[in-house]
N, C-alpha and C positions, 0 to 999 in steps of 0.2 A: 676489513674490506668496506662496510658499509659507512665509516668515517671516511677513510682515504675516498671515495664516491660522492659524499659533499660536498666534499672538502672543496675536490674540484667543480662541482656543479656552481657552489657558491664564490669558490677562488678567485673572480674578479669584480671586488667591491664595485668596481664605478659602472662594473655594466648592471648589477642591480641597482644602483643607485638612479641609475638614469631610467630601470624601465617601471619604473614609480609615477613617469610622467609628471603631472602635475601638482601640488598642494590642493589646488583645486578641484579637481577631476578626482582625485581618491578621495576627498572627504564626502562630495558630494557623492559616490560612487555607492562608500560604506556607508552612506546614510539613508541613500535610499533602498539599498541591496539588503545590506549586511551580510554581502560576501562578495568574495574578489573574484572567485573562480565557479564557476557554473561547472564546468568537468570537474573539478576534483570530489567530489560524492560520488558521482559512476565511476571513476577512474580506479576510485579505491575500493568499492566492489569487485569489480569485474579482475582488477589485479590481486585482488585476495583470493576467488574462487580460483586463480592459477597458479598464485604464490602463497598458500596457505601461511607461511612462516612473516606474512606481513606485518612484522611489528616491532618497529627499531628500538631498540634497547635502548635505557633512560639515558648511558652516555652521547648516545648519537642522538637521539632528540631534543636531551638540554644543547648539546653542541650545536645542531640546526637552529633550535630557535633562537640561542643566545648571539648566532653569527648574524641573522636575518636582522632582528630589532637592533644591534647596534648597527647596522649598516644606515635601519631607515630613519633610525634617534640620528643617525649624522648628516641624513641628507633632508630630513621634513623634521626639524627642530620644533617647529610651530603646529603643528597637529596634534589635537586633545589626545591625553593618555589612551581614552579608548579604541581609539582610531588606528595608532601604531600597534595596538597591542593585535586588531583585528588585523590589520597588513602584515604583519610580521608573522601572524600564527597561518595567513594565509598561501600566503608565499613559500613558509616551513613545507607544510600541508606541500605542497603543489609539488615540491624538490623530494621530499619523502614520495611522494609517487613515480616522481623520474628515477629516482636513484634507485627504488625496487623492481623496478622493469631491467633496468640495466643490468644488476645483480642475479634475479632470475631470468633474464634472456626473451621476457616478453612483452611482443612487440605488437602496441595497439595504437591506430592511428591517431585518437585524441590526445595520448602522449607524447607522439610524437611533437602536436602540436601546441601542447602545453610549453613543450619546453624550446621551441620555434618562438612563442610568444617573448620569454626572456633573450635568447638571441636578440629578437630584433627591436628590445629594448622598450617593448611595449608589457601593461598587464596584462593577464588573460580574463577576457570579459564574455567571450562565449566560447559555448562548445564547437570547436573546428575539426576539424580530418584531416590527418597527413599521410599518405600511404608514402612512406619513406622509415626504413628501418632507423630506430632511433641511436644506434651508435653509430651510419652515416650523418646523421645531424647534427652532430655534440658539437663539431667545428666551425659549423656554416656561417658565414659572416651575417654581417648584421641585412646588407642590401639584400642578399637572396631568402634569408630567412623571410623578410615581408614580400618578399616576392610569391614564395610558397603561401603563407596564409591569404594575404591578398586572390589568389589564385581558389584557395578553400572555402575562403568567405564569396568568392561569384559563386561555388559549385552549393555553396550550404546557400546561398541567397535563390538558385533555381532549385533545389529541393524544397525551400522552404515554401515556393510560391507553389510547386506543383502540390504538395502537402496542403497549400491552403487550396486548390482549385477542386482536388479531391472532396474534403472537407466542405466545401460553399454544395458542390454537388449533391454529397450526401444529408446534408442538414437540408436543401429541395425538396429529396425522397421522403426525409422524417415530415417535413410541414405538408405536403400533397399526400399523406396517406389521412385514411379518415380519421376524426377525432376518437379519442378512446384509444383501444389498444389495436395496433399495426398489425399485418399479416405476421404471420410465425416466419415467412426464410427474413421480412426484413427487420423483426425482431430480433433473430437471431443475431443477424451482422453488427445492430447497434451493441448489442451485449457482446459481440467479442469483440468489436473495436475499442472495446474499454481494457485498455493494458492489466488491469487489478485485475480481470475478473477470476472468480476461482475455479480453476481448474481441478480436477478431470470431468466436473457436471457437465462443460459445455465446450465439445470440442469441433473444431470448425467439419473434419469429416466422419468423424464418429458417433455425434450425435443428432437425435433429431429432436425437434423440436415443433409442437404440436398446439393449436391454440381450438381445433375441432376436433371430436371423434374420428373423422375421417382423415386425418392429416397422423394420428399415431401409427405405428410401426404394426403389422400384423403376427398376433399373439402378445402381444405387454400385458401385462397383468396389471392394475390399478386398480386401490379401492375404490369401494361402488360409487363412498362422498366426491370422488375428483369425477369420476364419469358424468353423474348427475351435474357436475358445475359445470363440464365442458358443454353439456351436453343444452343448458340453457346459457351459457354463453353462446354457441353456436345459434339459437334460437333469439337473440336481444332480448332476453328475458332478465329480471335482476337476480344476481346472483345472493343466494342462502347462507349467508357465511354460518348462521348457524346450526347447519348441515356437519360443519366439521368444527367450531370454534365453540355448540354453546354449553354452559356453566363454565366458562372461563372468563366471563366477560368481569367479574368484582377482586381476579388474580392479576389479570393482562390486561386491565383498562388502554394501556399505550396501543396495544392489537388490535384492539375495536376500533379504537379514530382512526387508525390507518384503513383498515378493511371498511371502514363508511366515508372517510373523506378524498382517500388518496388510492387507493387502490383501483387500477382501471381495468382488473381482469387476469385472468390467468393463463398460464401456457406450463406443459407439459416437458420439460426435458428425460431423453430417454438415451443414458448413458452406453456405451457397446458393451461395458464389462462390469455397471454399478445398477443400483437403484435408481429408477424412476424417481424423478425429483420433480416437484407442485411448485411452478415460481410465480411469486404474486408479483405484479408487474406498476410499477407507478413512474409518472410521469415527472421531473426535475429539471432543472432552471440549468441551462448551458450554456455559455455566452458564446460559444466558440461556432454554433452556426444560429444563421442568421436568426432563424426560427424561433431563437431563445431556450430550446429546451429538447432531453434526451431523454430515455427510459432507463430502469435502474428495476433491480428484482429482489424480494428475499425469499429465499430458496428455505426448501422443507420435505424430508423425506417421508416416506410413509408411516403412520404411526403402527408402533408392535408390535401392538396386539396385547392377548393376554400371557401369552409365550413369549420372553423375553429372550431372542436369541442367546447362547450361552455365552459367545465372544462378547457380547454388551453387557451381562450380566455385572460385572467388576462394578461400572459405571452408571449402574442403573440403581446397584443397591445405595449407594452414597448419596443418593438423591433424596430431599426432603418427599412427602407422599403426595403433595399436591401437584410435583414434579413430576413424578412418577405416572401421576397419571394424565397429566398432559402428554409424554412421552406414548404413552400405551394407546391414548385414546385420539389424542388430536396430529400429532409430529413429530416423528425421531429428529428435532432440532429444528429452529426457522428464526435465520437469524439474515442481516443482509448480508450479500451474493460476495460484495466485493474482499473480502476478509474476513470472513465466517464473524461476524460482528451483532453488535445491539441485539440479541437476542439466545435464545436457548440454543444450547452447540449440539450437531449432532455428536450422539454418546461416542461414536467412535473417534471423535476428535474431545473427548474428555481423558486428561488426565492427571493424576496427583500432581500440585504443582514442584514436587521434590527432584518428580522426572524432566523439569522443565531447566532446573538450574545447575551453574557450574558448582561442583562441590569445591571448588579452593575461593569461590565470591557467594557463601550463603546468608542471606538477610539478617538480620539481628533479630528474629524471632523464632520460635516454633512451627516447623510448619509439616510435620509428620501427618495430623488431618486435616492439611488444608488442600480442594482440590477446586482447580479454574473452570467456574461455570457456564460464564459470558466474557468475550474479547471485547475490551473499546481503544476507541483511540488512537488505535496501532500501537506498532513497537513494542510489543508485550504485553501492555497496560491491561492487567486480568482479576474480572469480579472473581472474589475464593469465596467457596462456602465451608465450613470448620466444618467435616464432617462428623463429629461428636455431638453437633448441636444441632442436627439435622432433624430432627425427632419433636424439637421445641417447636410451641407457639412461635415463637419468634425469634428462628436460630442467628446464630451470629456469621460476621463475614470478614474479608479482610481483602483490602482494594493493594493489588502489589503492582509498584511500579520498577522495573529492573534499574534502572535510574536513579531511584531517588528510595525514603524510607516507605516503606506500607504504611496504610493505615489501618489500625486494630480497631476491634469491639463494636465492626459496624452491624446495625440492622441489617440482616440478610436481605426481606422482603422490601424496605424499604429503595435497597442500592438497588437490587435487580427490574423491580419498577421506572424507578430515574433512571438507567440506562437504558433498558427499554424505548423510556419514552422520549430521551435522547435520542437517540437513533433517526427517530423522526424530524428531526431537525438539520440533522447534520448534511444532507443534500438539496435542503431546499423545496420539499415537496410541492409540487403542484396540484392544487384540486381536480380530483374526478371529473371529467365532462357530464 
């Protein structure tokens, strides 16, 4: 089924040949891009969360690709190897997502007008909306297929403006509130207008969020060291970080320059069905309103005490001892908000990284004691700590990228440090007022 589905998708050479547009126009396209299609990344998300079986067997995707690049080897002769090999893998791409929708019967509007774009002999260069079921489409001539996009691109051109008017609006609110850290509801909106943020800490009706004594929720329980911070925050008094941070300062050097240069104060989040979460709040470079800049948080649960709940215990014991007692004394985890990132995880998102992998694609190593302490990077990219060497002066580590090979026989304290102090880089911190 899924060959005879290309077949016909791609069945008429000259109408892909034509919707290559120009020599011109794609080389400059893929050189400034390096890519053809803005929808096909969500496309093929959002079609695999409905068609889990998305994945064409090697017949049908050598067939795909080898039909596509000799179309565009016949019609753009004169475009550098790399250039066709991007178009043609692009274009594959693009048809592989039409043809999975088809097959499993779902029907999403950017689909639709992915393949409206070939219709009407054009590439697909933004993401459009067709509310038109996509096997009404497959015939549509070429005149009304631009008629439809033409029509998508006014409604995406007024969403886009009203998107930007919102936006000019709210970037107002952020520069008109006082310097330092913003009231907690309009704290709040900046951190969930950030599409990453990690959820269940912070949810638009279920939690609150407090930046005074008086603004927490009646009966929360918080240890004493966040009450006393809230409680000379609410007073413009300078906040004690080493209230909760000190003898960590020659472990976490990367945690002290944030907490003295960047850190503009804190706010309480108080989950409906979780722990209370401490988010240290700092100020980042935004170009998207005018202001130049947004807020951003790294979140931190309560530390454990001397009683290590039993469900963390797995997790707790795998820990070197200086770990251990960061965990107990200062933070069951405090790492940034947006991807449990650059920092110590809380324990209950720690796990062996054995439980992380497919068993038919395991690494070319050992990895029975290796378990993921710190996320960077995205996409997997996970600091491991051996835990057999946990116990040493200076235990060993192993940086796994799902990707690509690991790297072996790293200094544990060394990597956890540099990522650390990574972190701080990575959104552009703004100084403290």
């Amino acid at each position: 089924m899924r060959i005879e589905l290309i077949t016909r998708l791609i069945g008429d050479a000259d109408r892909i040949k034509r919707c290559a547009a120009s020599v011109k126009d794609v080389v400059e396209y893929v050189s400034a891009q390096g890519d053809i299609s803005e929808s096909g990344y969500a496309s093929r998300q959002q079609i695999s969360a409905q068609a889990p079986t998305y994945v064409f067997d090697d017949e049908a995707a050598e067939f795909s690709q080898t039909a596509v690049r000799a179309i565009i080897d016949d019609c753009r002769g004169d475009l550098e190897e790399i250039e066709r090999d991007d178009l043609s893998f692009f274009i594959a791409d693009d048809l592989h997502v039409i043809a999975t929708s088809l097959e499993y019967g779902v029907d999403l509007p950017f689909v639709t007008a992915l393949w409206l774009c070939y219709r009407a002999e054009e590439l697909p260069m933004e993401p459009l909306e067709v509310d038109l079921p996509l096997k009404d489409a497959l015939d549509i001539d070429r005149r009304q297929a631009r008629k439809l996009l033409n029509t998508a691109r006014q409604k995406r051109g007024g969403e886009l403006a009203e998107k930007q008017t919102e936006q000019d609006t709210f970037g107002d609110r952020i520069a008109a509130a006082e310097s330092g850290l913003p009231d907690a509801q309009l704290l709040k909106e900046v951190l969930l207008s950030q599409p990453h943020f990690a959820a269940p800490w912070l949810d638009e009706t279920s939690t609150t969020l407090a930046t005074t004594i008086e603004e927490l929720p009646a009966g929360v329980k918080l240890p004493a060291t966040w009450r006393k911070l809230l409680r000379a925050q609410e007073q413009d008094e300078s906040l004690d970080w080493k209230e909760i941070w000190g003898g960590f300062e020659k472990l976490l050097p990367a945690a002290f320059t944030f907490l003295k240069k960047h850190c503009c104060g804190i706010a309480v989040a108080t989950p409906a069905d979780a722990e209370p979460q401490l988010l240290y709040i700092y100020s980042c470079k935004f170009e998207r309103y005018a202001c130049g800049y947004t807020y951003g948080a790294y979140m931190a649960g309560p530390p454990l005490g001397a009683r290590v709940p039993r469900a963390k215990r797995p997790a707790f014991d795998i820990l070197p001892p200086q770990l251990q007692e960061f965990y107990t004394t200062v933070h069951d985890g405090w790492c940034q908000i947006a991807a449990l990132e650059y920092g110590p995880v809380p324990l209950g998102q720690l796990y062996p990284l054995i439980a992380t992998l497919d068993a038919n694609n395991m690494p070319p190593i050992p990895v029975d004691t290796l378990w993921g302490v710190m996320r960077v990077l995205g996409g997997g990219r996970t600091l491991c700590l051996d835990v057999a060497t946990r116990e040493r002066k200076r235990p060993k580590a192993v940086f796994f990228y799902p990707a690509g090979p690991p790297e072996t026989g790293l200094d544990f304290w060394k990597e956890y440090k540099h990522w650390l102090a990574e972190g701080l880089s990575i959104n552009e911190m703004l100084p403290k007022p």
